[in-house]
C-alpha positions, 0 to 999 in steps of 0.5 A, a space after each residue: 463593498 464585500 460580495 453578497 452571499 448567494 441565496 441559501 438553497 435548502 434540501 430535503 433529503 438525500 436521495 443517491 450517489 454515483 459512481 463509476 465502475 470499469 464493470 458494471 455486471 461485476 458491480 450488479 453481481 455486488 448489488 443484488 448480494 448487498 440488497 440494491 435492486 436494479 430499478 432501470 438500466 441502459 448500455 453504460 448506466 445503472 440505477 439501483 433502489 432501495 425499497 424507499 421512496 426514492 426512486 434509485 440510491 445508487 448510480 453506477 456508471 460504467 468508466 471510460 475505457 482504460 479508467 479505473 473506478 471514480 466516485 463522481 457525487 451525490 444528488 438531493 431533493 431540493 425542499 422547494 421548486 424555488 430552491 431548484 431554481 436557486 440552484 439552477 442559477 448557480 455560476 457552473 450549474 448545468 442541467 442533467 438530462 433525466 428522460 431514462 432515469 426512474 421517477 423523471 423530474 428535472 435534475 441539475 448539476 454543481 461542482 464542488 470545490 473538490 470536483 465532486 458533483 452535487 446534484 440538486 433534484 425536483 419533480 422525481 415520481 416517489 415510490 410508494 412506502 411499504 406499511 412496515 420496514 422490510 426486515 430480515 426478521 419473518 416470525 417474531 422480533 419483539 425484543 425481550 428484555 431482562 424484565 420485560 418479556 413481551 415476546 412470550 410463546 413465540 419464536 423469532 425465525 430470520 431468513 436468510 439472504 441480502 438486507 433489504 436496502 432502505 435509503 441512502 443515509 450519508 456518505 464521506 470524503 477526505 480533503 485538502 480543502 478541508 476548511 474550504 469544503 465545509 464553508 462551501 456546504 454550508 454557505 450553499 445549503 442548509 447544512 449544519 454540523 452536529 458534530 465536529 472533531 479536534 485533533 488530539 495533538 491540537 484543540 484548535 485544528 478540527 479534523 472532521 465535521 458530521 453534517 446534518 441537514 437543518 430542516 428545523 423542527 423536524 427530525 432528520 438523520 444526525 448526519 448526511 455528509 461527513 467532510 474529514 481533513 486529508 494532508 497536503 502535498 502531492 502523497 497525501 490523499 488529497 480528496 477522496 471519497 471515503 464510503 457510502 452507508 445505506 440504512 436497513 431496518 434492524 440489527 437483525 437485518 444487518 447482521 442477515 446481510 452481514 453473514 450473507 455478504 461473508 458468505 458470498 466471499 465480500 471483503 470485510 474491512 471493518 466492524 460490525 461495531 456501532 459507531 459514536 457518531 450517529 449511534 448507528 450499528 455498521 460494518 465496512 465492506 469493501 467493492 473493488 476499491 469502494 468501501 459501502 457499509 449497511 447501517 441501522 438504528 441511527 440517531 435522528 436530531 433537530 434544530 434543538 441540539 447544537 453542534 457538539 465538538 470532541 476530541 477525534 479518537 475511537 470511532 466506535 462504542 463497541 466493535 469486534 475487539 476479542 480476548 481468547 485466553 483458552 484456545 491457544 497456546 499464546 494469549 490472542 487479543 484480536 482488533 485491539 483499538 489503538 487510537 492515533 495521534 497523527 490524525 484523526 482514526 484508529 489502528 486495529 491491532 491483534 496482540 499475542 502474548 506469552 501465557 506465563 506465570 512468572 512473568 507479566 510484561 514482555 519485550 514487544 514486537 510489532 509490525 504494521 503493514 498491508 496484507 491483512 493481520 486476520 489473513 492466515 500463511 496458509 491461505 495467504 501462499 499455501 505453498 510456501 507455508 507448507 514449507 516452513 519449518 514446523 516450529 514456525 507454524 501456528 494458528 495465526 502465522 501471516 506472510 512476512 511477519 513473526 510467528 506468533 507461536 514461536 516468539 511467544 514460546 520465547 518471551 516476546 509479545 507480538 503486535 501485528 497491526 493493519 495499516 490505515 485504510 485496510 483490513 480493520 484499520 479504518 481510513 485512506 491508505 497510503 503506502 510508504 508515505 509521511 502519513 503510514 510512517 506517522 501511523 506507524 509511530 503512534 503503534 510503536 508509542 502504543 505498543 511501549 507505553 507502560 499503560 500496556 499491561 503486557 509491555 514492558 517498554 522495550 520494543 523491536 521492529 522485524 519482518 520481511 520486504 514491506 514489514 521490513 521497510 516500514 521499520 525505519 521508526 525511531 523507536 483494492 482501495 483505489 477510493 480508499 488509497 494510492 496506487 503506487 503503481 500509478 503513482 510511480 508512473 504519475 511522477 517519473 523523477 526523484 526530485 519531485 515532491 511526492 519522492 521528497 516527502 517518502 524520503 527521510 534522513 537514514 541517519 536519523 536511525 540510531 537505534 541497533 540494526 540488522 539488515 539482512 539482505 539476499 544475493 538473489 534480491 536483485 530486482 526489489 530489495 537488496 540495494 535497501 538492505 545495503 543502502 539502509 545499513 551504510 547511512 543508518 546512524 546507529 552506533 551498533 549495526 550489522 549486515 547480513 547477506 544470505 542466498 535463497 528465496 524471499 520467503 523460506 530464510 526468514 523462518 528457517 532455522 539460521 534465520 530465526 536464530 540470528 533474529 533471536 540471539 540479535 532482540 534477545 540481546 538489546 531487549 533482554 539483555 542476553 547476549 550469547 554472540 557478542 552483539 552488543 559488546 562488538 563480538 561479532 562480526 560487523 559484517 558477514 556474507 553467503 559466498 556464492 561459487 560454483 553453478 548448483 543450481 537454483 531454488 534448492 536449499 540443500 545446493 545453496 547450503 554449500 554457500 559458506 559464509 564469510 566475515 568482514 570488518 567493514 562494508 565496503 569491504 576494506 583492502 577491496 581492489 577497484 578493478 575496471 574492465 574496459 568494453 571494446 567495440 568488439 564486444 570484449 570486456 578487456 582488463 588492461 588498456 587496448 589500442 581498440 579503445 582510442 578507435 572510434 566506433 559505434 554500436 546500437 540497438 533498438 529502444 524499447 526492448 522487451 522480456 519478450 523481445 530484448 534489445 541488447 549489445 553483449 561484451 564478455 571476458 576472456 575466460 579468468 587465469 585465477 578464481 576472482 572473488 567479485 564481492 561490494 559494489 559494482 559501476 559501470 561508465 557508458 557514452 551514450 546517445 539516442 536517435 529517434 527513427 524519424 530523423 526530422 523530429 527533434 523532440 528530446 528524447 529520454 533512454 533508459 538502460 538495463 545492465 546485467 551481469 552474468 557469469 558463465 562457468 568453466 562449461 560455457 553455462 550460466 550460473 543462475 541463481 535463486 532470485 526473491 521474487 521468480 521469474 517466468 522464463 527461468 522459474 525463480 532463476 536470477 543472475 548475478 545483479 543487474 542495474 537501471 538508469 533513465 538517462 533524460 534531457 532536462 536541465 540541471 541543477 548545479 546546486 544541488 548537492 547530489 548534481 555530477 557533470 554525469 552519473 555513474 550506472 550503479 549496478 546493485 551490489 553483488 558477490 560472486 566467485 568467477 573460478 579459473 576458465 570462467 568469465 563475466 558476461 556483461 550485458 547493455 539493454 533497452 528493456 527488461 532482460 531474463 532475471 527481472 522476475 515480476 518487476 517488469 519495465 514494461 508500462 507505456 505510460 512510463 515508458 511511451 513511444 514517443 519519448 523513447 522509441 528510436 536507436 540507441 548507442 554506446 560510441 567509442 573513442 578516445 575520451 568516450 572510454 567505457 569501463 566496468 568497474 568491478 569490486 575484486 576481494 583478497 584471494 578466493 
């Protein structure tokens, strides 16, 4: 016999959602400027209402300590106390203690599929409706029409301030269940779709479905719940929830609000637009991770329409896309609507083209990424912009990503775009995930189609970091994205599948390339710029290698003409350095010699460069330097070797307090250039302090070289990313390794009996009577700048704290192995 379904438990309304918050008077201060009023509260809760006849709309709990914000559910009145009852008899049901809670009545809880809660009310005390909707509109308000003036001798005043909230009207969540999910809702409740959404790739797979509460003949809010498709996988979003909208009375009133919450300083993330899908007028603001939207003049329905199904495309019927043509000396497109084919949404993009008479269509630029198309250089670092070179300066430079007023002056288009989930791209974002790579690959397809007025199908990819990283294509969200800090604690190796799908074939890439990396990289970029430019397919690719800081290169004179002879020769067929006929060199570094200092461009420009056929460098001399249990760094072979000995130290070293063993050089005989890829070979193993515990341990080791001139200083120096012992101050490179007992695989075609310390790549010259200095840690040492290893989660106690040992002896050589070059 098949299983009978259970009896349908039919809702009235609904009446709130709750959510929990690691500070509830931060939320309070953003409730009052958002138009909640605090009804009640106690040490860790919070009920907020509107001014309708629900007696709360919003809970805010307060999260365990430690927590970050979590969306728990929502709650519904139920129509009868029949249907309460239905509910309460639910498999898991529980009841909700409602003595401290406005307008009492008894309340019980279920879970849904995807562990949120749904909370089914009855008995609750309702406020009292005022006669009339509470608008921000104090002396007139009658609308005149074109032809209809029905507000004659009259003026319409607004008052300033929050708007008003009425009620909660609907709120959304992405899932992996997708289909589960909504067969749940509609098998428990009376919940009905209006509308339902297909993917544009595929008429056949629904993506999103808008629910309504079926409450027959009556008319209620076209949807109260919208239930969207999220990805599987372990980087996908999974479920989350995507944001809350609260109904206020008019446009007048929302607009109120909306100024009043930009005024206060509030994260706009999307709109003000008015949406397909409900009709509703609505911006997104954003709370600590938490996207709530203000909304008005909404459609209502009943039991006559039937579910209507469209293809999922542009969300909204009109929203803030602009076209200034006047004010600049570029054309400026602001939130250009670019709708995605990967999945459901839209990409904002502002376009910025040259203003010419000759020419229509231009090779385009574009970047996708986090920190904010609309955010400007200026208040973004001000420090640094006040740095940049005036020609690299205009109205709408942002961090990391090219000029608009200089690449317009040279012929190119720009399209700067906000990723998924921020800014005014609306949706779960998800960095550096199959899902941002597919997003991204819509906005390219977008960007080249000749459909584009302005385009002429030709396209480049350039920025710094993040915009750099993302341009692999081929041609405070915590409820709105992935942490990837938590990420990278939450799933500590390689192999596991939330890596595998981040990962991609470098080899795959066949378009030109130019990776440009930096020395003084050594802590985020540089072994990308370098690993990207071995394994990339591309027929035609170069590396380049410069000194200095993260963020003056890109825009300094060198770098922008490299960057512009580089496009001008693929995209316009210019070609004044032998980029595409071979000309120029394959590779080409900044030799760094002598001690000058750090953070100073005029020192550093004494760098000169070099050239090579090839990276690797051919001819290169693979020199071991063999550690001594003197702390030596010997290049020839020593009785001492074959001596068995054993130096620790202590785990779990910090920035604070290192950790560390040092072996050094006898002074050079010879100016060396060390320049390519640096390994080091080290027998090790760790004790625990409690000796009886035979828990396997995991170690982790932190390698540093550094070089110590003539005078016995360090030479440090500039590093990408500042550090706060030495300001911006880096050695030569440095290198990680967690060494873990787990078991092997021996299949696998990356598996070694064991694996070498790669230590980033690196150049140096080392002049006669200085040394190298190498350096065996447990934590971080000077020169790590801002990427810290210092999380507990991911590196806990338990797991790692202890002695840890470099043992000597014959068979149990250790060796740095350095990339010696030619003469220097």
């Amino acid at each position: 016999m098949g299983s009978i379904a259970p009896p349908l438990i039919r809702l009235e309304r609904l009446s709130f959602v709750i959510y929990e918050h690691p500070d509830l008077d931060a939320f309070r201060s953003y409730a009052k400027d958002f138009g909640l009023e605090e009804a009640s509260s106690s040490s860790n809760e919070v009920f907020f209402a509107g001014y309708g006849r629900d007696p709360f709309v919003y809970i805010a709990r307060a999260a365990d300590p430690g927590s970050g914000k979590r969306f728990v559910g929502a709650g519904f009145c139920a129509e009868t106390e029949d249907d309460f009852k239905k509910a309460s008899g639910r498999d898991g049901a529980q009841q909700v203690n409602t003595a401290n809670r406005p307008g009492g009545g008894q309340a019980v809880s279920i879970t849904d599929l995807n562990g949120f809660v749904v909370e089914v009310c009855w008995g609750q005390k309702e406020k009292k409706l005022p006669p009339h909707g509470v608008s921000s509109v104090v002396q007139g308000g009658v609308v005149n029409g074109a032809l209809n003036k029905a507000r004659v001798g009259e003026f319409t005043r607004m008052q300033e301030g929050p708007a008003a909230v009425h009620k909660l009207g609907h709120f959304g969540y992405n899932t992996d269940k997708f289909e589960e999910t909504c067969e749940w809702y509609t098998k428990n409740f009376n919940i009905y779709p209006t509308d339902v959404l297909w993917a544009p790739s595929d008429k056949n797979l629904d993506v999103a479905a808008f629910y309504r509460l079926d409450r027959g003949k009556e008319f209620v809010d076209h949807h109260c719940l919208l239930i969207a498709r999220g990805e599987k996988g372990e980087d996908a979003p999974n479920t989350t929830v995507h944001h809350s909208s609260f109904e206020v009375e008019d446009l007048d009133t929302q607009m109120m609000g909306h100024q009043h919450l930009l005024d206060a300083g509030h994260e706009l993330l999307w709109g003000i637009g008015r949406h397909v899908h409900g009709s509703q007028p609505s911006p997104d603001w954003l709370f600590v991770h938490f996207i709530v939207e203000h909304y008005a003049d909404g459609d209502v329905v009943n039991d006559e329409l039937p579910t209507a199904k469209f293809e999922a495309g542009h969300m909204a019927v009109w929203d803030r896309s602009s076209i200034d043509a006047d004010s600049f000396d570029y054309i400026f497109e602001q939130n250009v609507n670019v709708p995605l084919k990967c999945q459901a949404g839209t990409i904002r993009a502002n376009v910025y083209r040259p203003k010419t008479s000759t020419a229509t269509r231009f090779p385009v630029l574009v970047t996708y990424g986090p920190y904010g198309k609309d955010v400007p250089y200026s208040r973004f670092h001000p420090n640094s912009f006040a740095e940049l070179d005036e020609e690299q300066k205009s109205p709408h430079s942002a961090w990391e990503t090219p000029d608009p007023g200089f690449w317009t002056r040279h012929g190119y288009a720009i399209v700067r775009a906000d990723e998924v989930g921020l800014g005014q791209s609306p949706g779960f974002m998800d960095t550096m995930s199959r899902s941002t790579s597919q997003c991204f690959a819509d906005l390219i397809e977008w960007a080249a189609d000749s459909d584009r007025a302005w385009s002429n199908g030709k396209f480049g990819l350039l920025g710094v970091s993040y915009y750099a990283g993302r341009d692999r294509a081929p041609g405070e969200l915590e409820a709105s994205r992935n942490d990837q800090r938590l990420d990278n604690e939450r799933y500590a190796f390689y192999d596991h599948e939330y890596y595998a799908s981040r990962d991609y074939n470098m080899s795959d890439i066949k378009v030109p390339l130019l990776s440009v990396g930096n020395w003084g990289g050594i802590a985020l970029h540089l072994r990308g710029n370098v690993e990207g430019y071995i394994n990339a397919g591309s027929a035609v690719k170069y590396l380049r290698l410069i000194t200095g800081r993260h963020d003056l290169p890109f825009y300094g004179k060198e770098g922008v003409e490299m960057q512009l002879s580089f496009l001008n020769a693929f995209l316009k067929g210019i070609d004044d350095q032998g980029w595409t006929t071979g000309k120029a060199s394959t590779v080409a570094y900044k030799i760094r010699k002598g001690n000058p200092g750090y953070n100073t461009p005029q020192a550093e420009s004494s760098f000169e460069w070099r050239t090579q056929p090839a990276w690797p460098i051919p001819g290169t001399a693979y020199t071991r330097y063999w550690l001594t249990s003197s702390g030596g760094l010997q290049r020839n072979d020593h009785e001492e070797l074959r001596t068995a000995a054993k130096l620790s130290y202590k785990t779990l070293g910090t920035l604070a307090d290192p950790q560390l063993l040092e072996f050094s050089t006898p002074p050079f005989t010879q100016a060396t250039e060390i320049t390519g890829h640096v390994t080091a070979r080290l027998s090790v193993s760790a004790t625990r302090e409690d000796s009886q515990d035979l828990t396997p341990m995991d170690m982790d080791v932190f390698v540093t070289l550094r070089h110590i001139v003539r005078s016995g200083e360090e030479a440090l120096h500039t590093g990408t990313v500042g550090d706060p012992n030495n300001a911006k101050a880096v050695p030569i490179v440095k290198g990680w390794l967690r060494v873990s007992l787990r078991q092997t695989n021996p299949d696998d075609p990356r598996h070694q009996a064991w694996h070498p310390h790669q230590i980033w790549p690196t150049n140096v010259i080392v002049e006669e009577g200085g040394r190298l200095k190498l350096e065996v840690a447990s934590g971080d040492t000077q020169g790590v700048g801002l990427f810290r290893h210092d999380s507990s989660a991911d590196r806990p106690a338990q797991r790692f704290a202890g002695m840890n040992h470099i043992h000597f002896e014959d068979g149990l050589e250790n060796w740095l192995l350095l990339p010696e070059v030619g003469s220097s």
